[in-house]
N, C-alpha and C positions, 0 to 999 in steps of 0.2 A: 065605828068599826063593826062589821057584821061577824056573826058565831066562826065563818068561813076564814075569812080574814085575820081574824085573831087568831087561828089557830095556826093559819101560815107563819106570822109576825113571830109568834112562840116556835115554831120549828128554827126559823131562821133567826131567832136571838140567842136558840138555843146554841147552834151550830158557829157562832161569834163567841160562844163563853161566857153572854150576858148574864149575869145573876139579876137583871130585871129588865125592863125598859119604860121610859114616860113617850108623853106627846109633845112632839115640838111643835114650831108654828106650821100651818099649813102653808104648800109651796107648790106652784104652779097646778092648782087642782088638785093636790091628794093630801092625804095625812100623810106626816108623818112619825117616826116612830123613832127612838134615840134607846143606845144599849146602857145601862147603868153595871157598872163594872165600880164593888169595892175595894179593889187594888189595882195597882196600877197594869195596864196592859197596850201593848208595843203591837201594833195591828198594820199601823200605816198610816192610811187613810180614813177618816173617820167617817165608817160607814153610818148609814141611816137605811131605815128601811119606808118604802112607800108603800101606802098601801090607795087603789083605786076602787069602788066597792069592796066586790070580795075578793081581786086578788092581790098579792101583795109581794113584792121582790126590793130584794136588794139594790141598793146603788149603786153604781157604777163609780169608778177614784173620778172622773171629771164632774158627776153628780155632785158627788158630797161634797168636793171642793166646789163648788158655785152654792149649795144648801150653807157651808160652812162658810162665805161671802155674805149672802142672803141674810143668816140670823146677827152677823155680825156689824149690819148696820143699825 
């Protein structure tokens, strides 16, 4: 993750309520990025963020559900 990149990933974990995030496995060419939340939180869809170089966005509900297929084989 570049200087640029992580600071997008912390704006948009910010903006989910994440008190952290790790790195999951990488998935179709990008990183990515998982919100760590110490209690429990009612979101939906369990976002992930991507990030491509330096930029980095959120996922879309059909993303994270195929991401959330993806790590769980």
């Amino acid at each position: 993750m570049t200087p640029v990149s992580q600071k997008k990933v912390e704006y948009i974990m910010n903006h989910l309520f994440a008190e952290g995030y790790f790195r999951g496995l990488d998935w179709n060419g990008c990183e990515v990025y998982r919100p760590i939340y110490s209690h429990d939180m009612y979101l939906g869809s369990p976002w992930v963020v991507f990030v491509y170089g330096d930029d980095a966005r959120l996922s879309t509900r059909d993303e994270a559900m195929e991401y959330s297929d993806f790590i769980a084989k």
